[in-house]
Each structure stands twice: as C-alpha cells, then as structure tokens.
C-alpha positions as CSV (number, residue, x, y, z in Angstrom):
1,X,17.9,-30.5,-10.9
2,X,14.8,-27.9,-11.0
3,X,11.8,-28.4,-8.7
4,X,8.7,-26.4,-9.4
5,X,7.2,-25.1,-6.0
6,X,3.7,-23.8,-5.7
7,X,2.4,-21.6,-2.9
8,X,-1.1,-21.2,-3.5
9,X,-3.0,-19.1,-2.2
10,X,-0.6,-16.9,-0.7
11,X,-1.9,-16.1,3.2
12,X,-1.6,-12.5,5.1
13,X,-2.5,-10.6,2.0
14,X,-6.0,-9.3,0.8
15,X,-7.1,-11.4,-2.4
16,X,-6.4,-14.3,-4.2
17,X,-3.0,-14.8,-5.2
18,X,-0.7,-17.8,-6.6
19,X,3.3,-17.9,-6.9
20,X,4.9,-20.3,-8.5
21,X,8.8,-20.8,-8.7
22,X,10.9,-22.8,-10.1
23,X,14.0,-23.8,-7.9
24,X,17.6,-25.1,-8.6
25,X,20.5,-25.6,-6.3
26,X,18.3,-23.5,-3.4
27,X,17.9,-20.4,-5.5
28,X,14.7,-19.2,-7.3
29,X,15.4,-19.1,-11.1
30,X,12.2,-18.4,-12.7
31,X,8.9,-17.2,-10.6
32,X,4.8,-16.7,-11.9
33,X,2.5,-14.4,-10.8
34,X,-1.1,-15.4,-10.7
35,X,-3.9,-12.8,-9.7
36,X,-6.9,-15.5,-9.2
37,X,-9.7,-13.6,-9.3
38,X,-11.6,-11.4,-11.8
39,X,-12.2,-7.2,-11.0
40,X,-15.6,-6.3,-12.6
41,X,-16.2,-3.0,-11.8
42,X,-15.2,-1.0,-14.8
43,X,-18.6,-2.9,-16.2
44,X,-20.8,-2.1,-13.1
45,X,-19.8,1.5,-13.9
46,X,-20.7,1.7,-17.9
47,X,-23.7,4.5,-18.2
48,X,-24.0,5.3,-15.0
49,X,-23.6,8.7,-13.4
50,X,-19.9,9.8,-13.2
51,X,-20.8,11.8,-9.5
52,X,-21.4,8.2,-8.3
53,X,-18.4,6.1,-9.3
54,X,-16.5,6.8,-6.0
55,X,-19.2,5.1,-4.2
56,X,-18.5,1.7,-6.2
57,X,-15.1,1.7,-6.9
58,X,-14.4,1.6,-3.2
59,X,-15.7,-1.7,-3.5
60,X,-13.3,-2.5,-5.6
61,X,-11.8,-3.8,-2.6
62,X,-12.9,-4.4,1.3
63,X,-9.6,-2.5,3.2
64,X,-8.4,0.0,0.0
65,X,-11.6,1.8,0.0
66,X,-10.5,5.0,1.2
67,X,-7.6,5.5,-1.7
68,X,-10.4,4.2,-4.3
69,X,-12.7,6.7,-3.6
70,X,-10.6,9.3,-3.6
71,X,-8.7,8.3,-7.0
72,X,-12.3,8.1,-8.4
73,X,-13.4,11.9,-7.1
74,X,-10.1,13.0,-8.6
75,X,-11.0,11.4,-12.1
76,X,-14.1,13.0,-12.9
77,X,-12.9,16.8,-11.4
78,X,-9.9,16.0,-13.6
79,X,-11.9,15.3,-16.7
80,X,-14.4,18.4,-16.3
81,X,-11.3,20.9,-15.3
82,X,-12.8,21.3,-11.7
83,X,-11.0,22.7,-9.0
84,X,-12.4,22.2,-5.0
85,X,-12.3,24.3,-2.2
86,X,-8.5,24.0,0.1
87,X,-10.6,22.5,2.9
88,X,-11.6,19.8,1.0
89,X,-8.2,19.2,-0.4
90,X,-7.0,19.4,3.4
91,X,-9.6,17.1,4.7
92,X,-9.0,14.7,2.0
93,X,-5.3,14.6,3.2
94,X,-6.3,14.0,6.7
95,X,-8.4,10.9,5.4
96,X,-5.3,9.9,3.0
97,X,-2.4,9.9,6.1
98,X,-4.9,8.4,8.6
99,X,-5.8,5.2,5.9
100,X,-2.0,5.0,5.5
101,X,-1.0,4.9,9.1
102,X,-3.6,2.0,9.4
103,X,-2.6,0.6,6.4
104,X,1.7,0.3,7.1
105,X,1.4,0.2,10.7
106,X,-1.1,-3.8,10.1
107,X,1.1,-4.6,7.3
108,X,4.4,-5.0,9.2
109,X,3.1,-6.1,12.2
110,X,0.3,-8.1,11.6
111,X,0.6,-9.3,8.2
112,X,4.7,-9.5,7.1
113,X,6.7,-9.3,10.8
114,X,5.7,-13.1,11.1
115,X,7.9,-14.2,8.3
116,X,10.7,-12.4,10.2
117,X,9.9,-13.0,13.7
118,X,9.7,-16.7,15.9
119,X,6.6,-16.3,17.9
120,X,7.9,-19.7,20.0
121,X,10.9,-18.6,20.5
122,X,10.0,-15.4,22.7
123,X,8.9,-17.7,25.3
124,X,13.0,-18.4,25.6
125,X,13.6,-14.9,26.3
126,X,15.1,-12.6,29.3
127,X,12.4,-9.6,29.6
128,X,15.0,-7.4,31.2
129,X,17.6,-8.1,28.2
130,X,14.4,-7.2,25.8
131,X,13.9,-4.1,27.7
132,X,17.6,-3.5,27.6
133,X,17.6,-4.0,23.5
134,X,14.5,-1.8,23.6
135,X,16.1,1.1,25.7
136,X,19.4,1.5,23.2
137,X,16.8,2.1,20.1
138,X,14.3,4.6,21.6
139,X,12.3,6.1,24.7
140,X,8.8,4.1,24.4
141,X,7.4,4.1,27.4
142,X,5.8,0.6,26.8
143,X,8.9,-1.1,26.5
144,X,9.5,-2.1,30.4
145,X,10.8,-5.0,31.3
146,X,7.9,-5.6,33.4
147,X,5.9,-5.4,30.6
148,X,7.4,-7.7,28.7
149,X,7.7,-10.3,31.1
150,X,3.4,-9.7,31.2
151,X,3.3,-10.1,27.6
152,X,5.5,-13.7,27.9
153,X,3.2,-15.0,30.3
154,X,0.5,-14.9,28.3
155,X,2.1,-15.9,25.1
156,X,3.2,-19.2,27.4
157,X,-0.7,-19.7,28.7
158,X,-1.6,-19.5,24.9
159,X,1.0,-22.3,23.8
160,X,0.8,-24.4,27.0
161,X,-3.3,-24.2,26.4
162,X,-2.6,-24.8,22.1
163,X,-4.6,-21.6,21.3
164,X,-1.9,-20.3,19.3
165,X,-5.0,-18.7,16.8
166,X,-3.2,-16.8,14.4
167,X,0.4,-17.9,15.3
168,X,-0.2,-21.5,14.9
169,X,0.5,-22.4,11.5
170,X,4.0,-20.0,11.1
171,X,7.2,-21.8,10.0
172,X,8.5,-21.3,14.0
173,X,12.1,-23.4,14.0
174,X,12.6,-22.7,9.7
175,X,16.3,-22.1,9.5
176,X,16.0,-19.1,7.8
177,X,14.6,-17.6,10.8
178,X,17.6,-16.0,12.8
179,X,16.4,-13.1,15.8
180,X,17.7,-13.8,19.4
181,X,14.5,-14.5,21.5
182,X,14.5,-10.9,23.2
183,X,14.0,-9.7,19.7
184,X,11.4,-12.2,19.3
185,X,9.5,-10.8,22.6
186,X,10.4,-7.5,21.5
187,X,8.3,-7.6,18.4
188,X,5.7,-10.3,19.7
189,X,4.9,-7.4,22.7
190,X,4.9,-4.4,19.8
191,X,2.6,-6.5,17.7
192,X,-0.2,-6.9,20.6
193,X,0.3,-2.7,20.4
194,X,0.1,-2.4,17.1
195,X,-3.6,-3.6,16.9
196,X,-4.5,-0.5,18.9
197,X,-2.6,1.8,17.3
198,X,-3.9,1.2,13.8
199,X,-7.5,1.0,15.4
200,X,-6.5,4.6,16.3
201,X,-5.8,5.8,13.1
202,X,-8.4,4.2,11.6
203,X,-10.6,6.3,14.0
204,X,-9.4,9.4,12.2
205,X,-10.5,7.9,9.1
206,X,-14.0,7.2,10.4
207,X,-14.9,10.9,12.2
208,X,-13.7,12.4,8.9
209,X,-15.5,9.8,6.6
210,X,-18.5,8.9,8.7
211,X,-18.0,5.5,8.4
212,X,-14.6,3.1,7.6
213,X,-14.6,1.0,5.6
214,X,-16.5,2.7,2.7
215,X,-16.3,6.5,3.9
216,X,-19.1,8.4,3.0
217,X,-18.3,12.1,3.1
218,X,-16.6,13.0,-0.4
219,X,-18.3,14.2,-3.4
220,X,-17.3,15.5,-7.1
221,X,-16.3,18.8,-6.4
222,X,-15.5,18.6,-2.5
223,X,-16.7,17.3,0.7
224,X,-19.6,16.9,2.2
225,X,-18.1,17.5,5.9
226,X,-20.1,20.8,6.7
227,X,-17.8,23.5,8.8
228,X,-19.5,24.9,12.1
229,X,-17.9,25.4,15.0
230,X,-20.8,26.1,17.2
231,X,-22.8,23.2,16.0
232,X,-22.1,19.5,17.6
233,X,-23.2,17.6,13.9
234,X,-20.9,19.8,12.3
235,X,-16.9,19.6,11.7
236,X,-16.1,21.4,15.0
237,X,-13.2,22.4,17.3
238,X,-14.1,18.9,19.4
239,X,-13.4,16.5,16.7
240,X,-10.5,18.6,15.2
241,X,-9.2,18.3,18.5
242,X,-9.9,14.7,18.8
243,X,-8.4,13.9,15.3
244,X,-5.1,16.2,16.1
245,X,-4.8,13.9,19.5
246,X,-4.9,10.6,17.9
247,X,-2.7,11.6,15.1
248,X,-0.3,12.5,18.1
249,X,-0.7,8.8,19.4
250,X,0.1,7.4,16.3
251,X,3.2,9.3,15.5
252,X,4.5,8.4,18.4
253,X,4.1,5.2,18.4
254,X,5.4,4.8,14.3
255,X,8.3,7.0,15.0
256,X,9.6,5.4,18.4
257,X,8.1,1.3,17.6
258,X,7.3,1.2,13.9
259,X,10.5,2.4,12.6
260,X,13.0,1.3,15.0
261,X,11.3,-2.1,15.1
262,X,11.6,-2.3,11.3
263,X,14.8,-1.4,11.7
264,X,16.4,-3.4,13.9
265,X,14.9,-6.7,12.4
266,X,16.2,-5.8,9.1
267,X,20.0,-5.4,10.6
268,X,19.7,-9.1,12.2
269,X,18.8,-10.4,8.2
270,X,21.5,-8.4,6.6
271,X,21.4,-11.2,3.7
272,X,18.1,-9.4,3.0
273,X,19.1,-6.7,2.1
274,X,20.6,-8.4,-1.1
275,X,17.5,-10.4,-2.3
276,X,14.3,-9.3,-4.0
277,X,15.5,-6.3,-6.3
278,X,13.4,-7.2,-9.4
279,X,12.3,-4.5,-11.0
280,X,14.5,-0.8,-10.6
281,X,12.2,1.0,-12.8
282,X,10.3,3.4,-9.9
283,X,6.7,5.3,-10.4
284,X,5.1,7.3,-7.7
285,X,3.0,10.4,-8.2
286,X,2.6,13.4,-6.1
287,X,0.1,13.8,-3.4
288,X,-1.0,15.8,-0.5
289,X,-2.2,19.2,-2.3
290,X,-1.7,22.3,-0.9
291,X,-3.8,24.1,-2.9
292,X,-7.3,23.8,-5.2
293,X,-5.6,23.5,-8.5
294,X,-3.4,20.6,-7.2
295,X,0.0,22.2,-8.4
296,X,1.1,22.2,-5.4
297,X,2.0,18.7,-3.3
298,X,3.6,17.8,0.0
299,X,5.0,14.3,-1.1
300,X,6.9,14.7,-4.7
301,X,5.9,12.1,-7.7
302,X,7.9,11.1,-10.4
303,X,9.8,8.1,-12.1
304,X,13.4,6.5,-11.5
305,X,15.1,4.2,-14.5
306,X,17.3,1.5,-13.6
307,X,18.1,2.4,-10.3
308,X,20.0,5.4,-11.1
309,X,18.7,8.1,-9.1
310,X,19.9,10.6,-11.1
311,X,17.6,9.8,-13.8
312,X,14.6,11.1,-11.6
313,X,11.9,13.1,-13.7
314,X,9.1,14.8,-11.7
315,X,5.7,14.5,-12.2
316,X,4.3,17.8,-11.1
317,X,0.6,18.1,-11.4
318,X,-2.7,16.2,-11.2
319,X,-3.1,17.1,-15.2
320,X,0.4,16.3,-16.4
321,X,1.3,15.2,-19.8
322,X,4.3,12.9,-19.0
323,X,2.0,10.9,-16.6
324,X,-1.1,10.8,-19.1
325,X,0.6,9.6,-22.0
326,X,2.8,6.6,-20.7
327,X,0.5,4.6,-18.9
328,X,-0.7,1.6,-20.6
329,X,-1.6,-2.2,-19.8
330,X,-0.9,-5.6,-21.9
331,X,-3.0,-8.4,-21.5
332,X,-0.6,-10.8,-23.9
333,X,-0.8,-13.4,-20.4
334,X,-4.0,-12.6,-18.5
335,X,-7.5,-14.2,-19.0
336,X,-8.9,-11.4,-21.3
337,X,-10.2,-11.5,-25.2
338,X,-7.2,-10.1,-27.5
339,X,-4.0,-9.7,-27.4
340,X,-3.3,-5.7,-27.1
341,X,-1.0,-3.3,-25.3
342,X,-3.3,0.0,-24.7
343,X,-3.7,3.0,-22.8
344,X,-6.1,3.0,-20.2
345,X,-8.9,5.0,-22.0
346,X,-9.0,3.1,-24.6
347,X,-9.1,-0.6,-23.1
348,X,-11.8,-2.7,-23.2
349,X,-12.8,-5.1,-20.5
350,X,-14.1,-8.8,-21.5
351,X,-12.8,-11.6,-20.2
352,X,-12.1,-14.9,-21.4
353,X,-10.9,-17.7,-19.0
354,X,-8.4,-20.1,-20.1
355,X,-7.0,-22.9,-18.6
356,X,-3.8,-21.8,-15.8
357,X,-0.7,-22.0,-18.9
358,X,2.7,-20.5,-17.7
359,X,3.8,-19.8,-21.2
360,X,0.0,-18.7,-22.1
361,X,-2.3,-17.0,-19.7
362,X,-2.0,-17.5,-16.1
363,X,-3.8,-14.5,-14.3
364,X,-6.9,-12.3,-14.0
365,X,-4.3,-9.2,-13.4
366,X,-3.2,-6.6,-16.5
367,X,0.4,-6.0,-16.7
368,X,0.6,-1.9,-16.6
369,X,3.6,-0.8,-18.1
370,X,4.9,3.0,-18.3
371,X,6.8,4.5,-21.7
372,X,6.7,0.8,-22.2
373,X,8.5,0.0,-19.1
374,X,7.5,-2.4,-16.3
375,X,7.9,-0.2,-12.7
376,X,7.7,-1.2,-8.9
377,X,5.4,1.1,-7.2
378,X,4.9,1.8,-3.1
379,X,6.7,2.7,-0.9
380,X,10.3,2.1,-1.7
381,X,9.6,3.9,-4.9
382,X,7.7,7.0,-3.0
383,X,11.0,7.2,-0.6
384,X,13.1,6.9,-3.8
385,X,11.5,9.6,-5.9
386,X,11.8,11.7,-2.6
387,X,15.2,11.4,-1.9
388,X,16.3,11.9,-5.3
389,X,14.3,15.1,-5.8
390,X,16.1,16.7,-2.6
391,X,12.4,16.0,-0.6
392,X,13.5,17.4,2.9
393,X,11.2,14.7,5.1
394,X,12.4,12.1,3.0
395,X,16.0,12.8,3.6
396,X,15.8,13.1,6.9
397,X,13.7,9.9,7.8
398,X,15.8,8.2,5.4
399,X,19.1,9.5,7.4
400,X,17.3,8.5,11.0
401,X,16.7,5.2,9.6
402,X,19.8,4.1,8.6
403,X,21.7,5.4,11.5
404,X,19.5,3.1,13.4
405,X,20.1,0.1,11.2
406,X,23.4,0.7,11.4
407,X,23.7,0.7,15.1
408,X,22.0,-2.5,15.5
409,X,24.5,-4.1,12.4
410,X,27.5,-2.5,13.2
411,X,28.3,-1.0,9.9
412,X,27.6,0.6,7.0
413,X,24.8,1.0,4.9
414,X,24.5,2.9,1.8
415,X,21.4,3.7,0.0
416,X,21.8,1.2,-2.8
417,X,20.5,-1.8,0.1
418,X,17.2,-0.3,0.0
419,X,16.6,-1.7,-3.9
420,X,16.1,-5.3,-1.6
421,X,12.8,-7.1,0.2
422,X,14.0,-5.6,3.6
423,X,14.1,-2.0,1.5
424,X,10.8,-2.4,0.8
425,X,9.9,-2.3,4.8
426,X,12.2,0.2,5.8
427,X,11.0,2.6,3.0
428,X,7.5,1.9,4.0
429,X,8.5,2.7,7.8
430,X,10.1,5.9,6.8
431,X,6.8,7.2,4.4
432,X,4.7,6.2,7.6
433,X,6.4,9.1,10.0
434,X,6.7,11.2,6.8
435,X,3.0,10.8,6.9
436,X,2.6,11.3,10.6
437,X,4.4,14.3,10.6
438,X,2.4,15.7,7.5
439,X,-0.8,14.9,8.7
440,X,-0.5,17.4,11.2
441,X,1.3,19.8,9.1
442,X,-2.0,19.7,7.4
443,X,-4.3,19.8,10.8
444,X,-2.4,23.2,10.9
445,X,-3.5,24.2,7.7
446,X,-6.9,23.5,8.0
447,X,-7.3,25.1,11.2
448,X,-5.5,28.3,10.3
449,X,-7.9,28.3,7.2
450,X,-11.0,28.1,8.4
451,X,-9.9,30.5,11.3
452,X,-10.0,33.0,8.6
453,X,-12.8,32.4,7.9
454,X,-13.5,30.5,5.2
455,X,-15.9,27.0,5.4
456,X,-16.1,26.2,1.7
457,X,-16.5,22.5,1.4
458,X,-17.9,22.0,-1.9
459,X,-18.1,23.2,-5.9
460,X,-21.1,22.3,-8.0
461,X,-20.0,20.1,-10.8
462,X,-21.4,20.3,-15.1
463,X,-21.7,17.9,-17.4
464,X,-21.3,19.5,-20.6
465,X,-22.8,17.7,-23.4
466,X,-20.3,15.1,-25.5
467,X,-17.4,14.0,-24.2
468,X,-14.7,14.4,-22.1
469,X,-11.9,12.3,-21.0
470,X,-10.0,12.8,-17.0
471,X,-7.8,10.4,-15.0
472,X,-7.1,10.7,-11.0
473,X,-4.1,9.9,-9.5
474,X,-3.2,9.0,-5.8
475,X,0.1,7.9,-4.0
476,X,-1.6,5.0,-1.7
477,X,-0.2,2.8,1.1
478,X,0.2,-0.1,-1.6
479,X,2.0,2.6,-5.0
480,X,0.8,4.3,-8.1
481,X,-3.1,3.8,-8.1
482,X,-4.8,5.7,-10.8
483,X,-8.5,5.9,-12.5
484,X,-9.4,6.6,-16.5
485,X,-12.8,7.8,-17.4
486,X,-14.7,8.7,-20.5
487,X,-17.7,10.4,-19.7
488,X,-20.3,10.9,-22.7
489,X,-23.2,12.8,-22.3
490,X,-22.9,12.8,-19.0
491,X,-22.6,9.4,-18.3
492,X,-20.0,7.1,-18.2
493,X,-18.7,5.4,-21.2
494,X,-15.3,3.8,-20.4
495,X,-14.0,3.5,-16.5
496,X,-10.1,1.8,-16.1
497,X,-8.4,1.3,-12.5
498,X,-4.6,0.9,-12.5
499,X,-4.2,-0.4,-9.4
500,X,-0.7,-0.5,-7.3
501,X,-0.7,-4.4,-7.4
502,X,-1.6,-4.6,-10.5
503,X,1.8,-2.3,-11.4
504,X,3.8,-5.1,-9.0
505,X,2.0,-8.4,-9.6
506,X,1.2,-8.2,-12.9
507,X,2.5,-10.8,-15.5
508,X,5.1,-10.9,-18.5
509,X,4.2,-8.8,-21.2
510,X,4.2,-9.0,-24.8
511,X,7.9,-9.0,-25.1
512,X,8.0,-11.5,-21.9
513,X,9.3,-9.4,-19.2
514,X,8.3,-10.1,-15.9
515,X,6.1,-7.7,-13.3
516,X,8.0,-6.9,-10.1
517,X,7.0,-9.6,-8.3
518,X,8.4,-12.4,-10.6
519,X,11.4,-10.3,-11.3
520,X,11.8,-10.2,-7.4
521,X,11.5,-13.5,-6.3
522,X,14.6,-14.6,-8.9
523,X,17.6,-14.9,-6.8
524,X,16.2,-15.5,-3.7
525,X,17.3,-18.6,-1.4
526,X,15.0,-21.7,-0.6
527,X,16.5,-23.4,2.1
528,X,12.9,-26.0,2.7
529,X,11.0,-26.3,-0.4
530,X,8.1,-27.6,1.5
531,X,8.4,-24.6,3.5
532,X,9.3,-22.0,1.2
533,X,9.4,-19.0,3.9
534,X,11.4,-16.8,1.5
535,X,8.8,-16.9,-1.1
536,X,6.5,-15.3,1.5
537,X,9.1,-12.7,2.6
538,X,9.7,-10.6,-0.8
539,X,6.1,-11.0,-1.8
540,X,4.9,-9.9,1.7
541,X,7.5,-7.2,1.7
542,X,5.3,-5.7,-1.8
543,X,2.2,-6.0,0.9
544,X,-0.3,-7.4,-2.3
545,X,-3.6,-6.2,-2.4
546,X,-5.7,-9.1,-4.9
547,X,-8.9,-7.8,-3.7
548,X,-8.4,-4.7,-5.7
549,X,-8.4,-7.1,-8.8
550,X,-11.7,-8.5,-7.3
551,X,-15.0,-10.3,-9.1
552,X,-16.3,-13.7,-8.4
553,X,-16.3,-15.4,-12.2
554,X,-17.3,-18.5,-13.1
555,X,-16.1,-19.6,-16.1
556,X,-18.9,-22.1,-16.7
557,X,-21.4,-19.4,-16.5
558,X,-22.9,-20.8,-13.4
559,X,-24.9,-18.5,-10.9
560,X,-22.4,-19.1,-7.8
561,X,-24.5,-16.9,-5.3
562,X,-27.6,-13.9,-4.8
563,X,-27.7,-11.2,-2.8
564,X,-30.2,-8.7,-1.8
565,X,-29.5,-5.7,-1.2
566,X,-32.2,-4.2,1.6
C-alpha cells in the first residue's frame, strides 16, 4: 500500500523547497519537486542599463552572489564581442575558486554531513581510537587525540546543558544512521574546523571583491581592482600575499579533512552508493580562462548521455554554437502563463499562480532541458566531463579519492558508483582540491603577468545602436548557471537566468519526464516515514539553492511588505 510523504520545507538548503514522495514497500516510487517561491529579476532588469545587471542579479540570491555577477558580466561582453584584459580574467578566477572553496567546504559539513553523521553518538566515543582512524587517512595536524577528547567535552556540556542549537532537531538514533562513534567525533571535531576554514576563503573573496556577499569590484569589460604595487589602496604585493596564504590554508585543510572525510563516510554507507542516480544526462561548461578571448580554460565543459562516458562532447568556448542552441526551458508544470518549451532569449516571464496540482503545476521553477534532454549539473557532472575528456587534475583526484574509499571499505570501487547520492559528495570533494590547487596555479599567473609589466584591468564597453543578443556561462559550486540577454538600443530588452538548481530541481516537462531530483529520489529506501532521513540525503547531496529562484509573490495581489532603501 502507497503512502504519500511530504517534507516541506526542506531545511539546510537556501530557499524554499517542497518534496513529495510517494512510498510503497519502503522504497520511493514516484517523487515532486516544488520550488516555492517566485524569481523576479529578469523583470527588475527590463530597460535598464545592460553595464548594471551584475549588480542585481547577484541578488538573485543571498550566498550565490559571486557566480551571479560574474555569469551576468560575461553575458553582456558576450553579446557586444568584448574581450577583457588576462588580469581581469585571473582575478575573476581567484574570486570563482575562493566562492567555491566556501561554498563545498559549508555544504558538506555544515549543511549535508548531519544526514550522515550522529552528533549524540560521539559523546560514546574513544578520542584515541578517533585519532587512531584519523592517522591511517592523512597527516592533519588537528586530529590529536587530545584534541578530540576537548571537542567531546564540550559537545557533553552542550547536551548535558540541552543547548544542542543547531544539532537539536537531527534524526540522532534513525536506523539508517550507521558510523561507529569515533567517526561520529571525527566529523563532529572537523565540522567545528570547517566554520573557520570556509570563513577563510570567504576572506579571499572579500579583499578581491571589496565586500562578500555582493562583491563590488567587476565591471563590463574588466575589473575595477586597480594594479599598484607601491600604493597601500591598490592591488599590491601585501594582499597578493595575503590571498596566496589563505588559499594555502584552505588547501590544506580540503585536501587532508575535506576529502578524506568525505571519503571515509561514504565507505561506511556503501548502500549509498547505489541510490539517487536519476538523471545520467551530464552538462558542465568550461571555466577558469587563460586567456582574454576565453578559448582557453582550466576546468573542461561539455555534455555526457546516458552515463556513457564515451559519449562526451566538449564544449570549448564562451561563444560556442553547441551550447547556444540547446538550451531551452518548459514551463508545461510551473506557475507561469502558457504552455511553451523555448530557448532562453526568447521566453517570457509572467506568472500565473495556480493551486499546488501534481499532475498540473506544482512549482515556481522552469524545467531547462538541453537538445531536449533533462541533465544533472554540479559537481558530479564537472568531475565526469573531466575525467572523460582525459582532464589531468580530474584524474588524479579522482584516483586519490577512490584509493581512499577503498581503504576504509575494503574493496573495490569502480567509477560507475559515483552516478549515486554519495557520488555526488565525493565528486564535489574532488572539484574542491581541483580548485585549491588551481587557484594558485592562477596566483602564479597573475603575479608573473603583472611582473611584466602589465596592469590592464579594464576595456571600455559600446553599445551599438539596435540589437544584439549574448549569453554568459559559468561552472558554479551548485552546476551549469548561465545568463541570456537581448539588449536594444542599449538597454535591456529580455534578461533569462538558467540557474544550476533550476537544471536539478526543475519539474516534469511537457512529455512528463522528471528533473533530477525526482528522478533521484525513485529507488531510494524509507525505513521511518515520519522521519524520512533519506529523502534529505540525495536531495542534500544536489546541495539546492531555491533562493536563486527567489521573489516574494502574492498571489492575491496583496502588498506583503516596504522597504526603503537609504
């Protein structure tokens, strides 16, 4: 007999978002995606001037406003053929690594690990058998046994007191939670770490951008991060310095916590590794320039069919064809007027708000589909496209990864386990010291450049009169995001954001397929339907991002709330 469960809203994510399964005999056989809020930018932006669209589309959400405004800047230089200086391609990457440090390194431990990991249970733990585990997987300094006994203590004065704050509504005791307590400590200890290291790379973001969230320092055409080295309010040797040391931190502590962490954790569920599949269709796109044209990238883009790796085909440039031409959206089940599948540049954007109808419309969010296919963007699919077009980073994080997995499981593993929910986190772990690794790569690179003397930050944008039509891509923490415009006259006429949850939680389309997410939550095991802990696990494992299909609507036309802006 079915039973319908409803999780609603989901917690640990940014936005609004609903999941509904159905359930029979303990297994997920049909699932619903619901975005429950409304993204109004692409009306904010109509006439206005296309140089300041990055500036509100990082609004689009309050933690993805880095990748926003950098997909935006790439839109409009796409659409007037304009090409920036290398040291603002370089600094650019600098901010793009940093964000996605942050980002991974608070999505594992601070938003997902606790569907994995039994806070509670810790307190049962030996620290010295902890340190012990800790030792065999890699040399972290922080991972004394001394140490861990510390961070015990004062997980015991937190439950003893009942200010468990954050841990104190997790599903501690569920069945399906299976780590032996020196695990539990283990990961309970690198999570207290964790919050410093992502402040760290978030400091990168903020010496670069001025400011996080919201950066203020790009511009159509560049930078605005003026190059002096004798001058203290300049981009200088100090801060370069400053940034290359905190970048050090950070790799450090992804490459010898972050990854072996994942990794472990993921050989204790070994089940996992054969739920939350969905979707085998893959879309990433390249990033990390090298140059001012954008032909040449560090991270390799293109798209993977089925599964089959050997069906990659590259996507090569920040102008190519194969990208611009199969991106479209449906909006057969979301709450807009019509009933059309369209490319980006030509959609409209009105909404009309029906009741929630699982065989209607049931969400605010599009479902983007590429040469009419659904795809799963992010990580797994960045790691995938990698490794399949001989990407040498990939490879070899890929290859350290396993061999850690398999150390802790005692077996095999092959490459086909990371199409899973526990993929999903390990790919993510190995793009985040791909990342690390890069971002210094590219430190070197700006150095060496503007040690030969060149400062160029900056090219002048034109508007010519009538119009022209650009799109910006950018490989973010979450997938795929990329921005449409049609600029007339210099102003903007049309503005579209295909967002990487949008690609994942997007619902059934014309012909009823499902987005990733529902496709990925079919299969999966429910062993207490009022404490559906799996459900949480492959959607976490996507790590959703609602707010960037954010606006307040009422659908009663009601005035919820003012704000003045000083």
């Amino acid at each position: 007999m079915s039973q319908r469960i409803v999780v609603d809203p989901v917690t640990r994510i940014e936005g609004h978002l609903r999941i509904d399964v159905e359930v029979d005999g303990g297994r997920v056989t049909r699932a619903w995606s619901s975005g429950q809020m409304w993204r109004g930018i692409e009306l904010i932006l109509e006439g206005r001037d296309p140089r300041e669209a990055w500036l509100f589309t990082q609004r689009i959400c309050g933690v993805c406003t880095t990748v926003h405004a950098i997909t935006s800047v790439r839109a409009v230089e796409n659409a007037l053929g304009l090409e920036v200086p290398l040291n603002a391609q370089l600094i650019r990457n600098l901010l793009i690594m940093a964000h996605m440090l942050h980002d991974h390194i608070v999505h594992f431990y601070h938003l997902s690990a606790l569907d994995w990991v039994d806070v509670t249970s810790a307190l049962k733990a030996s620290p010295r058998r902890a340190a012990s585990i800790a030792e065999g997987l890699s040399d972290w300094p922080g991972n004394g046994w001394r140490k861990l006994a510390a961070v015990q203590e004062r997980l015991r004065g937190f439950v003893e007191a009942g200010q468990l704050g954050i841990f104190a509504n997790g599903y501690w005791g569920h069945p399906a939670m299976k780590l032996p307590p020196e695990v539990n400590l283990l990961a309970v200890a690198h999570y207290l770490d964790a919050l410093d290291y992502q402040r760290k790379a978030n400091q990168v973001v903020a010496v670069l951008g001025s400011k996080t969230p919201n950066i203020q320092n790009l511009a159509v055409g560049g930078v605005a991060n003026a190059i002096n080295l004798d001058n203290q309010a300049t981009l200088n040797m100090e801060k370069l310095y400053r940034i290359r040391s905190l970048l050090e931190e950070v790799r450090d502590f992804v490459e010898k916590v972050y990854l072996p962490d994942v990794c472990a954790i993921g050989a204790m569920y070994p089940e996992w590794f054969g739920y939350g599949a969905g979707v085998t269709n893959y879309l990433a796109v390249p990033d990390l320039p090298r140059d001012a044209r954008g032909a040449e990238f560090d991270l390799p883009g293109g798209t993977i069919v089925d599964g089959d790796l050997g069906t990659v085909r590259e996507i090569k440039s920040f102008d190519d064809e194969y990208f611009r031409k199969n991106v479209a959206e449906c909006i057969a089940h979301s709450w807009y007027d019509g009933n059309w599948t369209r490319h980006p540049w030509e959609e409209e954007t009105v909404p009309r708000y029906t009741d929630y109808d699982p065989e209607d419309r049931y969400s605010w969010v599009k479902a983007p589909r590429f040469g009419d296919r659904p795809m799963q963007v992010g990580p797994l699919a960045q790691v995938l496209v990698g490794y399949a077009t001989g990407h040498e980073p990939t490879r070899r994080w890929v290859g350290r990864a396993m061999e850690l997995a398999q150390a802790v499981a005692g077996t095999k593993l092959g490459l086909e386990v990371l199409h899973s929910t526990l993929g999903r986190h390990v790919a993510r772990a190995v793009r985040a010291c791909i990342g690390a690794e890069t971002a210094l790569a590219h430190w070197d690179l700006l150095v060496r450049n503007i040690a030969s003397g060149d400062v160029a930050i900056y090219n002048r944008p034109e508007f010519p009169p009538g119009e022209q039509r650009g799109f910006g891509f950018h490989e973010a923490p979450r997938g795929t995001l990329s921005h449409w415009i049609v600029i007339r006259d210099g102003r903007i006429a049309n503005y579209q954001a295909v967002v990487p949850s949008t690609w994942n939680a997007g619902p059934r389309d014309a012909d009823d397929r499902p987005g990733p997410y529902e496709a990925s939550l079919v299969g999966n095991p429910i062993a207490d339907p009022e404490r559906p802990l799996e459900v949480l696990r492959t959607i976490h494992s996507f790590d959703p991002c609602l707010a960037c299909a954010i606006h307040t609507h009422d659908a009663t036309g009601r005035r919820r709330a003012t704000v003045r802006v000083l």
